[in-house]
C-alpha positions in Angstrom: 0.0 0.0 0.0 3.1 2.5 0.5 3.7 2.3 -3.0 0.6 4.2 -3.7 2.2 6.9 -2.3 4.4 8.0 -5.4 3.7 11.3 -7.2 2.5 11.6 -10.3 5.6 12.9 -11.7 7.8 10.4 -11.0 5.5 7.9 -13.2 6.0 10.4 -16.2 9.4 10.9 -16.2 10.8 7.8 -15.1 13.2 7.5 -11.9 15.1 10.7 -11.1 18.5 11.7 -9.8 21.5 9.3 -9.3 22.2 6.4 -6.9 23.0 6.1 -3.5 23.9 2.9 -2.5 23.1 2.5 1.6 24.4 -0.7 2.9 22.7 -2.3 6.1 24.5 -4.3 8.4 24.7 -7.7 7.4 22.9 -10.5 9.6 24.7 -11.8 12.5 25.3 -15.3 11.1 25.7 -14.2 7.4 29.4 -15.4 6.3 30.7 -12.5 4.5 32.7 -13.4 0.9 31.5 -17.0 1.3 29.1 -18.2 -1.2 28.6 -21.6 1.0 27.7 -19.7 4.3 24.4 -19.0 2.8 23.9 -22.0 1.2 24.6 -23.7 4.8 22.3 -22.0 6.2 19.6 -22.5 4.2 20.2 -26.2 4.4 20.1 -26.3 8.3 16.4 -24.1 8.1 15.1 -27.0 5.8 16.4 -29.5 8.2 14.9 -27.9 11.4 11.4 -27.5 9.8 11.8 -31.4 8.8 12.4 -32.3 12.2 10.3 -30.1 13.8 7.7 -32.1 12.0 9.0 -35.3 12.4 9.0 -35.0 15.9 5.4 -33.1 15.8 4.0 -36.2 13.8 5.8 -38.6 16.8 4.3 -37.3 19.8 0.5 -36.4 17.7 0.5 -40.3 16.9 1.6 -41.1 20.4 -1.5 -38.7 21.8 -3.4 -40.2 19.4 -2.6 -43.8 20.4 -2.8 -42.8 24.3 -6.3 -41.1 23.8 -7.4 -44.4 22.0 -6.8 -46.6 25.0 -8.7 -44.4 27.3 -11.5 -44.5 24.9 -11.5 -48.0 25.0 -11.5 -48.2 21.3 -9.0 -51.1 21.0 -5.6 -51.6 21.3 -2.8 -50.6 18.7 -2.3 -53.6 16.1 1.3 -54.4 14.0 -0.3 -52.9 11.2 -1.2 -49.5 12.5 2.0 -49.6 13.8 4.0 -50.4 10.4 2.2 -47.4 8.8 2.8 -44.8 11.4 6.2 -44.3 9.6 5.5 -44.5 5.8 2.4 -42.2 6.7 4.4 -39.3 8.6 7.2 -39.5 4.8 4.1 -39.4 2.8 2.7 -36.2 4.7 6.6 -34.4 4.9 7.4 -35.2 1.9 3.6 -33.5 -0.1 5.2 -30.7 2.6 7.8 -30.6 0.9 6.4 -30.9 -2.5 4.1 -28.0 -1.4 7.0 -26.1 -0.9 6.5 -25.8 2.6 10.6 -26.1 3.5 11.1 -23.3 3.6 8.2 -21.2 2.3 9.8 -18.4 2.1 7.6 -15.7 0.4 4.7 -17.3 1.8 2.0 -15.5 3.6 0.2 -17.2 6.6 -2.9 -17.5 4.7 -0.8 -19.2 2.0 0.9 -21.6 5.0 -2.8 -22.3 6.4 -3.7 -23.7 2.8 -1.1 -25.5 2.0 -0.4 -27.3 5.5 -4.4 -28.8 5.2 -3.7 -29.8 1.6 -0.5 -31.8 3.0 -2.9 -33.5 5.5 -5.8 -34.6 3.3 -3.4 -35.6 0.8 -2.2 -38.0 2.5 -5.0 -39.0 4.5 -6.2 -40.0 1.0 -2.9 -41.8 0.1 -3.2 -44.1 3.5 -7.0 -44.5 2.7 -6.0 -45.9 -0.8 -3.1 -48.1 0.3 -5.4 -49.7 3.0 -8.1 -50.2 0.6 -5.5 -51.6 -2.3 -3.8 -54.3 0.3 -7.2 -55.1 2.0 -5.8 -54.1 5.7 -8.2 -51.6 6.2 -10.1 -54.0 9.1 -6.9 -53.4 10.7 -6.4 -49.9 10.7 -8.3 -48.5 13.7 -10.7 -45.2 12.6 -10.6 -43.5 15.8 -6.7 -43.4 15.7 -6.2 -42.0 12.1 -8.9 -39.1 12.6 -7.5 -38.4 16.2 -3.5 -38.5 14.4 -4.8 -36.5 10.8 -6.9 -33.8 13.3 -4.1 -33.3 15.7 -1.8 -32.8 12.3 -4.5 -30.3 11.0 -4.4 -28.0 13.8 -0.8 -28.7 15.6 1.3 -28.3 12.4 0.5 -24.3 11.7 1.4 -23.5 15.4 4.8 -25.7 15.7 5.9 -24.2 12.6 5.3 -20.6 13.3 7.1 -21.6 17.0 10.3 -22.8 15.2 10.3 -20.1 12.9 10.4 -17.5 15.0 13.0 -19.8 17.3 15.2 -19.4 14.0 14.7 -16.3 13.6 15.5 -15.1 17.7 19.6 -16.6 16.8 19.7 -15.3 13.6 19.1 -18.7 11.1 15.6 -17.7 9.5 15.6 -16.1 6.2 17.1 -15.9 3.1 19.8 -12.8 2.3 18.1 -10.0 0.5 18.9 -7.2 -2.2 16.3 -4.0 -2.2 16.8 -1.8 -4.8 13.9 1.0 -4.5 13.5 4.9 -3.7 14.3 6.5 -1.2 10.9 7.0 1.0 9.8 3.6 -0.4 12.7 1.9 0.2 12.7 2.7 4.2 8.8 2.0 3.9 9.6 -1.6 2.5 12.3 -2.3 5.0 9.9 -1.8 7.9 7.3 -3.6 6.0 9.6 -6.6 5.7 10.8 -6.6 9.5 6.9 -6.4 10.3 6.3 -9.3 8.0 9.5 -11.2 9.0 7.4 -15.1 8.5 7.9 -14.4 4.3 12.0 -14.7 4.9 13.3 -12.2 3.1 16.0 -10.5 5.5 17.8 -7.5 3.5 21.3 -6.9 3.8 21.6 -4.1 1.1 19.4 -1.0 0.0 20.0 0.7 -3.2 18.0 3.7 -3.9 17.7 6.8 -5.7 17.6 10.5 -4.7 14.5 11.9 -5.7 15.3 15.5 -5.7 14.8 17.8 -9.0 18.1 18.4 -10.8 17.3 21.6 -12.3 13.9 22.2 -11.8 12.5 19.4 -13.6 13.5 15.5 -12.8 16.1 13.7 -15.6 16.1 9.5 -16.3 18.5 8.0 -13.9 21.6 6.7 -14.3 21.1 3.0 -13.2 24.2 1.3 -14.4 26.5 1.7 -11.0 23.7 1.2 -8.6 22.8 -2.0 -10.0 26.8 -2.8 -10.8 26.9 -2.4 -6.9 24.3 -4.3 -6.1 25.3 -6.9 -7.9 29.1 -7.0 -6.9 27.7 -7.6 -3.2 25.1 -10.3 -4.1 28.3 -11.9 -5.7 30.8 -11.1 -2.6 27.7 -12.3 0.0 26.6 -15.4 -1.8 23.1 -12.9 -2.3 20.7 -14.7 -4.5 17.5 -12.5 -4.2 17.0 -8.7 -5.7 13.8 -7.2 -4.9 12.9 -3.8 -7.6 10.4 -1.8 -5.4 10.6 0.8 -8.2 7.1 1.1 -9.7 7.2 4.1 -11.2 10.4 3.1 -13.2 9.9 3.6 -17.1 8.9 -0.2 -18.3 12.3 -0.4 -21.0 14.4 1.0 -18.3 13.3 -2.0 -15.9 13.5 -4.9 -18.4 17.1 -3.4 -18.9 17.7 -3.6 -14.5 16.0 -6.8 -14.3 17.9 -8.5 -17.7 21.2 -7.5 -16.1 20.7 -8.5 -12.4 19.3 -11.9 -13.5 23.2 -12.7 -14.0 23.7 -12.1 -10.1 20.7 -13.1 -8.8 18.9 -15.9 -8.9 15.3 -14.5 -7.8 14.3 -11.5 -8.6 10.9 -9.7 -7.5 9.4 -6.9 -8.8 6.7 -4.7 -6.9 4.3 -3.5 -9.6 2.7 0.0 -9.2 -0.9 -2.2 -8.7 -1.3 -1.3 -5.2 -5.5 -1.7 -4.7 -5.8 -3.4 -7.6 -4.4 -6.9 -7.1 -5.2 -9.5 -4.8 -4.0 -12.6 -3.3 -5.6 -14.5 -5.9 -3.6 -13.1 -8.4 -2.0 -15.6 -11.5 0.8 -14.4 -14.1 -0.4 -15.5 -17.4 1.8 -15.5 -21.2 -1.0 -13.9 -23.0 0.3 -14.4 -26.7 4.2 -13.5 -25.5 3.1 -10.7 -23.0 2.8 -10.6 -19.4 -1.1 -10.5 -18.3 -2.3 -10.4 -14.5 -5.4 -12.4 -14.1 -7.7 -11.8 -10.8 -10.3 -14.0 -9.2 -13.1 -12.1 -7.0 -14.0 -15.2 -5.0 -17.1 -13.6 -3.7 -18.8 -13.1 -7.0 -18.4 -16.7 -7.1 -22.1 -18.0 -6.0 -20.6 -21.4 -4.6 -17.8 -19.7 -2.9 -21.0 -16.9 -0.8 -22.6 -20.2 -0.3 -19.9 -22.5 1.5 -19.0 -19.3 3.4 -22.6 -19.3 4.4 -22.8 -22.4 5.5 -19.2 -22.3 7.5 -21.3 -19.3 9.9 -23.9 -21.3 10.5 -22.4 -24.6 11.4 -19.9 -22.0 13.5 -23.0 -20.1 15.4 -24.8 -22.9 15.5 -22.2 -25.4 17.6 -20.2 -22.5 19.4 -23.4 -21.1 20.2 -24.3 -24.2 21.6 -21.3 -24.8 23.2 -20.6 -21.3 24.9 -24.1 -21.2 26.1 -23.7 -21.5 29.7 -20.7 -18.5 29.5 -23.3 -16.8 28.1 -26.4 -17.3 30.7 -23.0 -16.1 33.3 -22.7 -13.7 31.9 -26.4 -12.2 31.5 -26.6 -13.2 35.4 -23.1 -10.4 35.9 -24.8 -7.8 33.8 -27.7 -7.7 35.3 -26.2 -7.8 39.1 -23.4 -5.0 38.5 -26.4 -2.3 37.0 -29.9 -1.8 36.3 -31.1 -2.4 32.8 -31.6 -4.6 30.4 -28.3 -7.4 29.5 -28.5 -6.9 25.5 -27.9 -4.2 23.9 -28.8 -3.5 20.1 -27.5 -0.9 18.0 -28.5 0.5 14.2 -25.6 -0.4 12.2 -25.6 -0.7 7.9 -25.4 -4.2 6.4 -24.9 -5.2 3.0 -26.1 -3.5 -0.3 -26.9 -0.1 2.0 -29.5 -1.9 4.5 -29.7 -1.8 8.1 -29.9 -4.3 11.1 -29.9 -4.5 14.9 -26.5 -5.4 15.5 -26.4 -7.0 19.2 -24.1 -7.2 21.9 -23.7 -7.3 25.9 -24.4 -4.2 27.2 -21.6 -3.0 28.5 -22.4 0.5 29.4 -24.9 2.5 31.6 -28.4 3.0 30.7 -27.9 7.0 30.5 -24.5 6.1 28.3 -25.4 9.3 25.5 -25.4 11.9 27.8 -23.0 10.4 30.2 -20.6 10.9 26.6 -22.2 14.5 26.4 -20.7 15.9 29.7 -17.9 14.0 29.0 -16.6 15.5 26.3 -18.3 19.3 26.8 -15.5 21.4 26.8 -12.6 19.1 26.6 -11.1 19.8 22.6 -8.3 16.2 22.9 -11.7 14.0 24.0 -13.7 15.8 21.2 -11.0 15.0 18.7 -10.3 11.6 19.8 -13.8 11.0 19.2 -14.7 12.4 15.6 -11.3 10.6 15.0 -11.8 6.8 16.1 -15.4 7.4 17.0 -13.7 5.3 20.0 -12.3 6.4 23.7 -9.5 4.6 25.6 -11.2 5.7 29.1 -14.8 5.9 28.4 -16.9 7.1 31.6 -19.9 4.9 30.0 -18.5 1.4 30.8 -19.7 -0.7 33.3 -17.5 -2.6 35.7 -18.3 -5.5 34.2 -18.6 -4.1 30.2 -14.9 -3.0 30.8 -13.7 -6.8 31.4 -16.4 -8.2 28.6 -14.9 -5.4 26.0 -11.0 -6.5 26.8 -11.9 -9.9 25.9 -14.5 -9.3 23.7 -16.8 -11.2 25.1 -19.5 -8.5 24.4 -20.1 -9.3 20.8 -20.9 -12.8 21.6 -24.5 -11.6 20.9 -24.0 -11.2 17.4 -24.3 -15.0 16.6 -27.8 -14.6 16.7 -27.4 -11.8 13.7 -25.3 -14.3 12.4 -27.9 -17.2 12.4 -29.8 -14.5 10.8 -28.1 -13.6 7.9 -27.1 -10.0 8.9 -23.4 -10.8 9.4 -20.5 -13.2 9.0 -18.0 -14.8 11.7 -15.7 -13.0 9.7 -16.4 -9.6 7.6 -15.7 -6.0 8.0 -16.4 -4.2 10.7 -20.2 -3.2 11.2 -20.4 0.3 11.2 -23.0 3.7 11.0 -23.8 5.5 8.9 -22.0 8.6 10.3 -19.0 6.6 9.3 -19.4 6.0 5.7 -18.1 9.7 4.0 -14.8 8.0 6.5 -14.6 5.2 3.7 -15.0 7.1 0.8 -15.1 5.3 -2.8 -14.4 2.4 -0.5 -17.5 1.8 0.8 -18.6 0.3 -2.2 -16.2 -2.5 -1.5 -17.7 -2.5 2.2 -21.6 -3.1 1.1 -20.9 -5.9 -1.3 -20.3 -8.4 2.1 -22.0 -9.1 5.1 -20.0 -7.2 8.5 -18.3 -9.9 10.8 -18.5 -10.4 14.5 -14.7 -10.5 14.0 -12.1 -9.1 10.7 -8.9 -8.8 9.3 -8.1 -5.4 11.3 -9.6 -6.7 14.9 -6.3 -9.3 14.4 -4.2 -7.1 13.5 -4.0 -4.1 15.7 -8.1 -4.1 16.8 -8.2 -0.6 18.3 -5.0 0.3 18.1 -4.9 1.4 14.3 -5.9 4.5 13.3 -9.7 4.4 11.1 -8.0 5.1 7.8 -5.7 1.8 8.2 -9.3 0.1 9.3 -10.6 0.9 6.1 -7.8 -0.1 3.9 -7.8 -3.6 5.9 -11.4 -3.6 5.7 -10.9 -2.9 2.0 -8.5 -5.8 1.7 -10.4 -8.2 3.2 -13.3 -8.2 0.1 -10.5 -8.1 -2.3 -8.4 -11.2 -0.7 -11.6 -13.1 0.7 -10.9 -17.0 0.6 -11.3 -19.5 2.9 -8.1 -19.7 4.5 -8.5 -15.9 4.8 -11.4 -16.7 7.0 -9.9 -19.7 8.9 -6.8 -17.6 9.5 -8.4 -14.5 11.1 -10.8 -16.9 13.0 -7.3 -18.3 14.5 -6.2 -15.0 14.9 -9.1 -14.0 16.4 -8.5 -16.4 20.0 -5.1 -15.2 20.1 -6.2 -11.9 20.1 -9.0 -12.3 22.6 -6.3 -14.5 24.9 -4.0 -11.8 25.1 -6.8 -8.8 25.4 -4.5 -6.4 23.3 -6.1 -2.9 21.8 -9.3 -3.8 23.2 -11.6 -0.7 25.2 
């Protein structure tokens, strides 16, 4: 999204003013001048991830086996036994086919998708060998699902562990080039550190001065820059470039890229696409040229439907499930102030309509002119509200609304809106109409999906980002919808609530 930021000038004339190579410090365990250090390296990630799930697979087929026996669903025969170890090669091995070791450049989302694929798949291949050598009397159900389900949901969470384990001494990541602009350049770098699960750790920015040279901006000289980036891809053992330079004139960039391809082995270019693409995006030779094709998963009918169904099996069983938390918590309401325990508010829906949207009430019966004397004559409160529409210490909450709201425990109402059709589990966030001149020409992106009791900017800052990041997240999420998207922010979503961050 930074790259949005550009001027218009720039695009016409091509990048301006001459390099001015700014070397980082390397990584701590980068050999300098040794091709094989990173090499190494690498190696040693792939092996850690392998037995990280080795072991992973081990103790799940243990607990699996363990659990079993209590069950009283019979006892572990030579068979089951014999196929514990060809199954847990079949699975790391379609891991590694999925390019899974490392998966560097992978997103989350990405990782979700590709570690269930891994455990279907070879759920299926086990099902067909036991079917094909007629052992599959011998193969006990209740272990397989118990070992497959504790694969599905234990893999994601070990991996990310010995990830970030890698990364705390200094072993995950691959050595990376940036070549970019200035102000872009710096942006990309944080946005990389931010983003550290995608690998790319750079040791090197290249970028341009973007000043005027007399009064109007002159084609760059690219030829040392990119002779100096590629001298220390050589001298580092570097083998990935990344050209954050959208606004670079297309010949001038095929030129860059054609030359660095002799250095590096990958090389990534950020296109100037920014609110355009998603992450369903597929490069395409359309008759020898370079076409960009995009899938809007929600205009696919079958694709509204199965998300359908997924909230109403999810409000259905968690509401079923969480029902006695929820008559405690009516019972706390009720006992800490007078009123009612729900709480409904007018909020907009999809295609401009409106809906009760309902939650705990967390907040005095008098709550609108409590906020009235509140914020008379105090200009930073005032503010703080027109800005976030939001206040860290509001006078309104309830003892018991202020320990519902930092776990979020007050929008466990909303399943019933959800059971209704009026929202999603997972959507944006459900807003007023006061808010929508906030969204701009993105609110058309807003009304085309249902709101969600939880989204992709409640798990990624929740009240701590400021309302124009909300939108653009808000914004991303109908572009990027899949799925895993949902299944990932879902996940996100407990963490969140377990740690209680940017909640009020």
């Amino acid at each position: 999204m930074f790259l949005a930021d550009r001027t218009s000038a720039s695009a016409e004339h091509g990048v301006p003013g001459g390099p001015t190579p700014v070397t980082l410090e390397p990584p701590r365990v980068l050999a300098k001048g040794k091709r094989w250090g990173v090499a190494w390296r690498q190696r040693l990630v792939i092996a850690t991830l392998i037995f990280s799930d080795i072991l992973l697979a081990g103790l799940v087929w243990m607990a699996a086996y363990a659990l079993q026996s209590v069950l009283g669903e019979g006892k572990l025969t030579g068979v089951a036994v014999a196929t514990i170890m060809p199954s847990v090669a079949v699975w790391v091995g379609l891991r590694a086919l999925l390019g899974l070791y490392p998966g560097y450049g992978l997103d989350p989302v990405e990782r979700l998708r590709r570690n269930v694929y891994s455990v279907l798949a070879a759920l299926a291949i086990l099902a067909v060998f036991a079917v094909g050598f007629q052992v599959g009397n011998l193969l006990s159900r209740p272990l397989l699902i118990l070992a497959f389900m504790g694969l599905l949901f234990a893999a994601p969470v070990v991996q990310y562990l010995t990830q970030r384990g890698m990364r705390r001494v200094g072993l995950w990541g691959k050595p990376t080039v940036l070549l970019s602009y200035k102000d872009t350049g710096a942006q990309f770098l944080d946005l990389l550190e931010q983003e550290w699960g995608l690998g790319y750790n750079p040791v090197a920015l290249f970028d341009y001065d973007l000043s005027p040279a007399g009064g109007a901006f002159e084609e760059a000289s690219y030829e040392k820059v990119l002779a100096d980036a590629c001298e220390l891809g050589r001298k580092q053992g570097v083998g990935t470039a990344i050209f954050a330079t959208p606004y670079t004139r297309r010949e001038q960039l095929a030129r860059m890229v054609s030359e660095a391809s002799d250095s590096f082995r990958q090389i990534l270019i950020m296109p100037n696409l920014a609110g355009v693409t998603t992450s369903a995006v597929i490069a395409r030779d359309f008759a020898g040229n370079l076409a960009v094709e995009m899938k809007y998963n929600l205009l696919d009918p079958w694709a509204r439907r199965l998300k359908r169904t997924l909230d109403l099996f999810g409000a259905v069983v968690g509401g079923l499930l969480i029902s006695p938390l929820l008559l405690a918590i009516v019972i706390a309401i009720k006992l800490d102030s007078p009123g009612p325990a729900f709480y409904g508010h007018r909020r907009l829906g999809t295609r401009d309509g409106h809906f009760l949207c309902w939650k705990f009430r967390t907040m005095h019966v008098n709550a609108e002119g409590l906020l009235d004397r509140y914020l008379q004559g105090n200009a930073t409160l005032q503010a703080e509200w027109e800005q976030n529409h939001k206040l860290c210490n509001d006078p309104r909450v309830t003892r018991v609304g202020r320990l519902l709201r930092k776990v979020s425990l007050d929008e466990l109402p909303q399943l019933w809106n959800v059971l209704l059709g009026e929202m999603s589990l997972t959507g944006p966030r459900p807003i007023v109409d006061a808010e929508v001149p906030k969204y701009k020409e993105d609110y058309a992106l807003y009304k085309r999906i249902r709101p969600g009791m939880s989204g992709f900017w409640q798990v990624s800052g929740r009240s701590d980002t400021d309302y124009d990041e909300r939108v653009a997240m808000d914004s991303y999420y109908v572009r990027n919808w899949s799925v895993w998207l949902d299944v990932f922010i879902l996940a996100r979503t407990v963490k969140v609530v377990l740690y209680g961050r940017g909640a009020y």
